[in-house]
C-alpha positions as a printed Julia matrix, in Angstrom:
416×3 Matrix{Float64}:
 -15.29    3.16  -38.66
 -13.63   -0.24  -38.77
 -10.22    1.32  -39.41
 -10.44    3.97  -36.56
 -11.3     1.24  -34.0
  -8.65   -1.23  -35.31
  -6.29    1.99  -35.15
  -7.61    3.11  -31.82
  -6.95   -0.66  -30.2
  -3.41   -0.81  -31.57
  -2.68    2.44  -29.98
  -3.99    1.51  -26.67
  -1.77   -1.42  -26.7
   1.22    0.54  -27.46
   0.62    2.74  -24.91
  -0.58    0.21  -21.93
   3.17   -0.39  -20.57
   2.96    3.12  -19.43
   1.42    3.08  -16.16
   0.71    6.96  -16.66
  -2.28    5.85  -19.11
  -5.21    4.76  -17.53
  -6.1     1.48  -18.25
 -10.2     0.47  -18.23
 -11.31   -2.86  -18.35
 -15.13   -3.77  -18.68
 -16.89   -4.69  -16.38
 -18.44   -7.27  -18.64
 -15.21   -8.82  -20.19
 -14.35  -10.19  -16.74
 -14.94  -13.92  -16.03
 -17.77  -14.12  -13.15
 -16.56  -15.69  -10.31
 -18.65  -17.22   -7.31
 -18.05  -18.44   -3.79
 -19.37  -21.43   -2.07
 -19.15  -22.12    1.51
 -18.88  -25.64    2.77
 -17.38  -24.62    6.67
 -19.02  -27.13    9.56
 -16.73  -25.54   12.0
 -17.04  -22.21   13.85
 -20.27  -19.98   14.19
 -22.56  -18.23   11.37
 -21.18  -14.98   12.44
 -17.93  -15.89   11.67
 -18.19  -17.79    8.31
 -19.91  -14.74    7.18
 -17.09  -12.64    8.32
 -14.56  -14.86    6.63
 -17.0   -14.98    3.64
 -17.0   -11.13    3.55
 -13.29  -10.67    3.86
 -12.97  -13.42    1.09
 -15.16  -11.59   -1.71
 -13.52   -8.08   -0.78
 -10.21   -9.35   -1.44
 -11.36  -11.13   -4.81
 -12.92   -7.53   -5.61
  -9.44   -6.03   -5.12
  -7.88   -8.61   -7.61
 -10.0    -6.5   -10.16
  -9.87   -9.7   -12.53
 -13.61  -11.41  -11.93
 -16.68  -10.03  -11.62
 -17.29  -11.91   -8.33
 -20.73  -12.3    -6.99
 -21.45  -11.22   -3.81
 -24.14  -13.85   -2.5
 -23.41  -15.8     0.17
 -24.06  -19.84   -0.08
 -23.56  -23.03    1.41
 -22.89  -26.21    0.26
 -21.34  -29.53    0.94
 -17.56  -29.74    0.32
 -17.55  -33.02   -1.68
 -20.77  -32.04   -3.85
 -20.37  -33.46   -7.47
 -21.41  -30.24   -8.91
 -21.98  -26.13   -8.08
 -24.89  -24.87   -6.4
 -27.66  -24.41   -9.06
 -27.67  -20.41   -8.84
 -23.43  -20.82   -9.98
 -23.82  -23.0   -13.21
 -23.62  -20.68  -15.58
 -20.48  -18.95  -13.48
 -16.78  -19.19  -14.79
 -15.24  -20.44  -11.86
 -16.31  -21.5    -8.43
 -14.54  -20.92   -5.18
 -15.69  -23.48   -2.85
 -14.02  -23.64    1.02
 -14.18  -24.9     4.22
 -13.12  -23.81    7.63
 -11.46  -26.07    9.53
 -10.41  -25.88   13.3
  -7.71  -28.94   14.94
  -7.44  -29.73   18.38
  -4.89  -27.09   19.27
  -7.11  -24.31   18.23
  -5.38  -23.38   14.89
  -7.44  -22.14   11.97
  -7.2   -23.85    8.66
  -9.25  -23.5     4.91
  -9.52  -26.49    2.32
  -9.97  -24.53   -1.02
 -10.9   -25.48   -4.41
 -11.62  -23.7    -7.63
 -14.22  -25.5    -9.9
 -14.25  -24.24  -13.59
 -16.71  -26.12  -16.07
 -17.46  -28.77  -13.43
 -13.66  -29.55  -13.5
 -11.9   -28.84  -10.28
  -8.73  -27.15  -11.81
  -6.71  -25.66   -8.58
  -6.65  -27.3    -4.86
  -5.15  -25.94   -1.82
  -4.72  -25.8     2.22
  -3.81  -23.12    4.26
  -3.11  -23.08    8.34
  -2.11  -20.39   10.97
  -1.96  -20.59   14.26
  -5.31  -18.96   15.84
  -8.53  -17.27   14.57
  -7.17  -13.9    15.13
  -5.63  -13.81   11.6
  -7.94  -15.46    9.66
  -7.8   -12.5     7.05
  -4.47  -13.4     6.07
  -5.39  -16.86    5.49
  -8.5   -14.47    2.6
  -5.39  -12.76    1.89
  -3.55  -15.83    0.67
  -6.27  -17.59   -0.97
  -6.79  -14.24   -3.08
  -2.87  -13.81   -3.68
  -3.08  -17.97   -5.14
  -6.12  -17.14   -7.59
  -4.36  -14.82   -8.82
  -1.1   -16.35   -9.58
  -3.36  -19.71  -11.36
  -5.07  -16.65  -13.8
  -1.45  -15.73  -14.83
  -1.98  -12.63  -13.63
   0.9    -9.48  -12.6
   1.9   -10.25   -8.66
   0.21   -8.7    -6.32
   2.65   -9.35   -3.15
   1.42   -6.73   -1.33
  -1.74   -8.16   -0.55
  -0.08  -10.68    1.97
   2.24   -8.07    3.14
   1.59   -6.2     6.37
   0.8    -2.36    6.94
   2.41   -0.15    9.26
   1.29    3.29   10.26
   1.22    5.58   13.43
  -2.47    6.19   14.61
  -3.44    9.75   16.36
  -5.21    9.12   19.48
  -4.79   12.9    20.85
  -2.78   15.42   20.31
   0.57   15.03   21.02
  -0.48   11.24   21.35
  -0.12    8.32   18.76
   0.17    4.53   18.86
   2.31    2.75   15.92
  -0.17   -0.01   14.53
   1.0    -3.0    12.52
  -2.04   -4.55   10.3
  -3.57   -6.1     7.12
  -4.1    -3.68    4.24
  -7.7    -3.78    4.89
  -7.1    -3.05    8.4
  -9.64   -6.02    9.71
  -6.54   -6.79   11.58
  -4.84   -4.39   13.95
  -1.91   -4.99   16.3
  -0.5    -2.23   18.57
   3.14   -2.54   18.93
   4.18    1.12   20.08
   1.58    2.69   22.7
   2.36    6.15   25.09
   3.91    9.42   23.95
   4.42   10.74   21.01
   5.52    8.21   18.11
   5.66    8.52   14.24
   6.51    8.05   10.85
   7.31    4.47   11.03
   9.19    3.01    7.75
  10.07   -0.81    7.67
  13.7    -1.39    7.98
  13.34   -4.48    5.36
  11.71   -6.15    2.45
  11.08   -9.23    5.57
   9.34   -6.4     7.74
  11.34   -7.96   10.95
  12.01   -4.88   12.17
  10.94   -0.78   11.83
  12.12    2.53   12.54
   9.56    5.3    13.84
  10.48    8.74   15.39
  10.12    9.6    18.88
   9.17   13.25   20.19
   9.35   12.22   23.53
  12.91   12.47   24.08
  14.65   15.69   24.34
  15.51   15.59   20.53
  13.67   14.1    18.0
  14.8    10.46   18.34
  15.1     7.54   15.41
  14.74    4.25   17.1
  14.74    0.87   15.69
  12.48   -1.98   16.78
  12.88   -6.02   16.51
   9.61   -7.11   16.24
  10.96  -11.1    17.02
  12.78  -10.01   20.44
  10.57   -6.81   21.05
  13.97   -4.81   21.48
  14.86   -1.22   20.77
  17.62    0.77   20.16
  18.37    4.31   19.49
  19.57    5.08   16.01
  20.12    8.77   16.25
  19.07   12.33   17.53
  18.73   15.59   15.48
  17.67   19.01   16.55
  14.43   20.44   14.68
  13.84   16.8    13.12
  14.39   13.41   11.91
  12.78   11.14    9.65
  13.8     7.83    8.33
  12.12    8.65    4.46
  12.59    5.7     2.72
  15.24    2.23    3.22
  16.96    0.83    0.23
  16.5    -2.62   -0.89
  18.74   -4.24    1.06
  17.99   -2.4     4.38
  21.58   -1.53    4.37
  21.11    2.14    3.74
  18.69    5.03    4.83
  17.34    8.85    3.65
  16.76   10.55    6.89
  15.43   14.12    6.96
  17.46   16.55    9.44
  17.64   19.72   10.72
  20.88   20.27   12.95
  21.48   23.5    12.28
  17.67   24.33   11.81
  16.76   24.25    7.61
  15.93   20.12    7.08
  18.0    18.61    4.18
  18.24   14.87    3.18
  21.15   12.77    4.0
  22.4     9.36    3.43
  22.73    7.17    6.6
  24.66    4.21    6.25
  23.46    1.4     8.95
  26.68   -0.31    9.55
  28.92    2.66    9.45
  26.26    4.67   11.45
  28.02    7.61    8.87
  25.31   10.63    7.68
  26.61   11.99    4.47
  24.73   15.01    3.93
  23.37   14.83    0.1
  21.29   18.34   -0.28
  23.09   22.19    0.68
  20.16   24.77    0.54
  18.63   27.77    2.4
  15.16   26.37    2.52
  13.53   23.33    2.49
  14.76   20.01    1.38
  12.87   16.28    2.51
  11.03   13.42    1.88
  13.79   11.47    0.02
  13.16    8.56   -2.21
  15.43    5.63   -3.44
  15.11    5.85   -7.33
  15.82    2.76   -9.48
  19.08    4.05  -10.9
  20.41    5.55   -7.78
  19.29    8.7    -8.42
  17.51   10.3    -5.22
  13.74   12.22   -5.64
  12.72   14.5    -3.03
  10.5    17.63   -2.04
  12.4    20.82   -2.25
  10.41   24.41   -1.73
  13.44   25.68   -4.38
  10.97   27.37   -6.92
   9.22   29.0    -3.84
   6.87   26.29   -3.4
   6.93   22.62   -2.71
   7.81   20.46   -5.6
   9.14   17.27   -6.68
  13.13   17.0    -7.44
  15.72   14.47   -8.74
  19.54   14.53   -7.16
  21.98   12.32   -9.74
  23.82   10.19   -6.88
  27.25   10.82   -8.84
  27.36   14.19  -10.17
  25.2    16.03   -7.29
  22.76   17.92   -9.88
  19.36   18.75   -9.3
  16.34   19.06  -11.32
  13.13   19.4   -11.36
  11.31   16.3   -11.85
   7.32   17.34  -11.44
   6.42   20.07  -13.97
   2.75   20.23  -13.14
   1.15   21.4   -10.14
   1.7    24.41   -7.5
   2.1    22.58   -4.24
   3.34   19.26   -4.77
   4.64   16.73   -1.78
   4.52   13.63   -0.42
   6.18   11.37   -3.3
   6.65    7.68   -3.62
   9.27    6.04   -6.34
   8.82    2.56   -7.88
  11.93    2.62  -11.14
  10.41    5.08  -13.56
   7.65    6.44  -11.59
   6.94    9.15   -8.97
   3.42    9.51   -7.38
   3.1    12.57   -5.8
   0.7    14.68   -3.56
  -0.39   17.68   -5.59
  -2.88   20.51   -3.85
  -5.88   21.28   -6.83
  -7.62   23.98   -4.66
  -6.89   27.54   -2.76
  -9.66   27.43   -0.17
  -9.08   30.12    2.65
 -12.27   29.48    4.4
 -12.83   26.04    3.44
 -10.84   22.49    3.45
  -8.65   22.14    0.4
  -8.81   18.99   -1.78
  -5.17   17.01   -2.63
  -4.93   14.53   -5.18
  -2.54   11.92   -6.01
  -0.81   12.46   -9.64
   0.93    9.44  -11.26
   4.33   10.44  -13.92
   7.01    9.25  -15.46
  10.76   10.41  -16.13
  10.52    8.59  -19.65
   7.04    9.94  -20.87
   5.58   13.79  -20.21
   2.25   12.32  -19.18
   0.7    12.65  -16.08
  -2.53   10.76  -14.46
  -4.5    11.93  -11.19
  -5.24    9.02   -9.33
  -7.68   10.47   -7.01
 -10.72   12.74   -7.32
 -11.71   14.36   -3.61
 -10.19   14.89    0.04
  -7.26   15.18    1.56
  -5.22   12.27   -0.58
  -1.32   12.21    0.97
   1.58    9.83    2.22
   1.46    7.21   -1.08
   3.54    4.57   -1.28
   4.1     2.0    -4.35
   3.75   -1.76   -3.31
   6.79   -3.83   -3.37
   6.02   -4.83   -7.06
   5.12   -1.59   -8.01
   1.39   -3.17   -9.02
  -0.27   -0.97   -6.52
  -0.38    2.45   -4.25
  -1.28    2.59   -1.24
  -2.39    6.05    0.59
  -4.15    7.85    3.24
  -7.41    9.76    2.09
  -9.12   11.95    5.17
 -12.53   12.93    3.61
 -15.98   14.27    5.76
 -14.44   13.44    9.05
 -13.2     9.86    8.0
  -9.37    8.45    8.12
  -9.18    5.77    5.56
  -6.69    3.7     4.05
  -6.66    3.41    0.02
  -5.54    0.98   -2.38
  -4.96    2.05   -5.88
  -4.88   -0.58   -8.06
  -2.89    1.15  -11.0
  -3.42   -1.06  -14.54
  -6.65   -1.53  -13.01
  -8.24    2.12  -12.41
  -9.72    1.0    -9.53
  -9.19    2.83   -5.84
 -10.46    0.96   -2.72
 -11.03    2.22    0.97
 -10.52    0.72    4.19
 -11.78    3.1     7.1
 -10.18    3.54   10.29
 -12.93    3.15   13.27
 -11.11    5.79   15.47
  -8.11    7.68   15.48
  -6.65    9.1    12.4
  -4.17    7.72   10.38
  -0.32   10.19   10.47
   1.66    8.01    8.22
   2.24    4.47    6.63
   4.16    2.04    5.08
   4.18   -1.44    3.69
C-alpha cells in the first residue's frame, strides 16, 4: 500500500505542470488564516462591508482556510484576539480617513505572535475601497511565495444588456462590487482592452449605419472611429503590445479573421473559406486559434502565421466556441446537451497542444466568453444559470470556480 501511494504522489507531481490535470488541495492542509478589525473611522456598515470584501478576496487566493468571523480589536494590542491563538496568521487592519476625504488601510500580518509583514495603502475616495481588499489580498499572496495573481487588481470590462437592442459598456472590479459606466445609449458591444495598461478599449457600435469599431481614451474621454464592415466587426483579441489586432469581418457577407495593424490601419485578411471563420486568438508562438464551422459544426482551429495551414486543434466536443489562449492552452466553450424543448447546458473545457488531455472546468448553465488572466493563473467567464448573469473566476491549479452576480442586466461579453 506504501508503494502505490509513494508511486501515486510521484505521479501527481509529474503531472501538476499540466494545467489540464486537476489539481486538489485539502481543505485541511491549508494554514488558517483570521482577520481582525481595528478601524475607528467610518460607520459599522461599512467596516463590515470592507470586512466582507476582505475575506472574499482571501477565499479567492485559495491558499488559507480563512475564517469568516468578524472581530474587533485594538490596532496596537500585544497579542491576537483570544478566539485567533491557535490561527496561523492574523490579518489585523484599520481604516483610516485624512482630511481630504481619501481612504487609507494600515495592515499587518501577525504569525506566532510575531508581526512578520506591514503595509499602507491610500486612494483617493471611498468609492474604491475594494481595490484597496484587492491589493491587500494581491500582497499576502506575494509574502506566501505564491504564483501571481495580477488579475485580481486588474479591472473588468464588459457590455451590460439593459434591453434589447440596448447595452451600456461597464468598467469594474472582478467581483463587480464596483461598477463604472463609461459607454451608455444605443447599441454597444464586445469591448476588448486595447492594452496590458487598460488606458484605452475598443467596443463595436450597431448604431451607425455599419457595424462600427471605435476606440476610447479613458484619460481624455475621446473617441475615434477605427473602422466599418458590412455584416460585422469584432476586435477578438489585441496582441501584447497593443500594436496589432484580430478583427472578425464580413465585407462581402461570410465573416473571416484578419490581421489589423494599428499604425498602418492595413487589414490583411488571414482565413479564405465559404463558411464561417471568427473569434481569433493570439497564440504564444504566433500561431492564430479560432472558431471555424469547417467540419460542419463549430470547432476550435490553429492557422501557422508563416505557412497559412490549418488544423484542427479541439478534437473533443460537437459544438465548440468561444476560446481563450494563454501559450499552450485553449479554453473553449463546448455544448454537452441537445435540448429542443429545454435550455441547453455549455461547459468550459481546458486543453493543451502538448498533452491530449482535456479538463471541463464547469459543471451547469450556460458557461461562455472565457478569458485567461494576464498570467495565465486564472479564467474568467460568464455563467447565465436560473435567470442569473454572473461573472466567474476559475482559479485553475486551484479547482476552485467563484461567482460574482450581476444585480440587473445581463452580462454580453468581457474582458480583463
Amino acid at each position: 500500500m506504501k508503494i502505490f501511494l509513494s508511486l501515486l504522489f510521484a505521479v501527481s507531481l509529474l503531472l501538476s505542470s499540466d494545467a489540464t490535470i486537476e489539481v486538489v488541495k485539502k481543505v485541511d492542509s491549508l494554514p488558517s488564516l483570521a482577520v481582525e478589525d481595528s478601524s475607528a473611522t467610518y460607520d459599522d456598515t461599512f467596516k463590515v462591508k470592507f470586512f466582507k470584501t476582505l475575506v472574499s478576496d482571501l477565499n479567492v487566493l485559495s491558499i488559507f482556510n480563512v475564517d469568516k468571523n468578524y472581530r474587533l480589536i485594538n490596532y496596537d494590542a500585544s497579542s491576537v484576539a483570544v478566539e485567533n491563538k491557535d490561527m496561523n496568521y492574523v490579518l489585523r487592519y484599520r481604516l483610516l480617513k485624512d482630511a481630504s476625504g481619501a481612504f487609507g488601510v494600515e495592515m499587518k500580518v501577525i504569525s506566532k505572535n510575531s508581526v512578520v509583514l506591514t503595509k499602507e495603502y491610500k486612494v483617493n475616495n471611498t468609492k474604491i475601497f475594494m481595490f484597496v481588499a484587492h491589493s491587500m489580498a494581491y500582497d499576502i499572496n506575494s509574502f506566501m511565495g505564491e504564483a501571481p495573481v495580477e488579475w485580481m487588481k486588474r479591472r473588468v470590462i464588459f457590455s451590460k444588456m439593459t434591453s434589447p437592442q440596448k447595452s451600456q459598456i461597464v468598467i469594474s472590479d472582478y467581483t463587480l462590487s464596483y461598477q463604472h459606466t463609461i459607454v451608455a445609449g444605443g447599441f454597444n458591444v464586445f469591448p476588448k482592452w486595447a492594452n496590458k495598461e487598460q488606458s484605452a478599449f475598443y467596443y463595436t457600435s450597431f448604431d451607425e449605419q455599419k457595424p462600427t469599431l471605435k476606440y476610447i481614451d479613458i484619460s481624455t474621454g475621446k473617441s475615434k472611429v477605427i473602422k466599418s464592415s458590412d455584416g460585422m466587426m469584432i476586435c477578438s483579441d489585441v496582441n501584447d503590445d497593443g500594436s496589432k489586432l484580430l478583427l472578425t469581418m464580413a465585407p462581402t457577407g461570410q465573416p473571416d479573421v484578419f490581421l489589423y495593424d494599428v499604425k498602418s490601419k492595413n487589414a490583411k485578411k488571414l482565413t479564405d473559406y465559404g463558411g464561417i471563420d471568427v473569434n481569433g486568438q493570439f497564440m504564444d508562438n504566433g500561431n492564430i486559434a479560432f472558431v471555424s464551422d469547417r467540419l460542419g459544426y463549430p470547432n476550435i482551429f490553429k492557422l501557422n502565421s508563416n505557412s497559412g495551414a490549418v488544423e484542427q486543434a479541439v478534437h473533443y466536443g460537437k459544438n465548440n466556441s468561444a476560446c481563450s489562449t494563454y501559450k499552450n492552452y485553449i479554453v473553449y466553450k463546448a455544448r454537452e446537451t441537445s435540448e429542443l424543448f429545454s435550455n441547453n447546458t455549455f461547459n468550459l473545457h481546458l486543453i493543451s497542444t502538448e498533452t491530449d488531455f482535456i479538463r471541463r472546468l464547469t459543471a451547469v448553465g450556460v458557461n461562455e466568453f472565457p478569458k485567461f488572466s494576464i498570467d495565465g493563473d486564472a479564467i474568467i467567464f460568464i455563467k447565465n444559470y436560473q435567470g442569473q448573469s454572473s461573472i466567474g473566476i476559475i482559479r485553475i491549479n486551484h479547482n476552485k470556480n467563484f461567482l460574482f452576480p450581476l444585480e440587473s442586466g445581463k452580462v454580453q461579453s468581457i474582458d480583463w
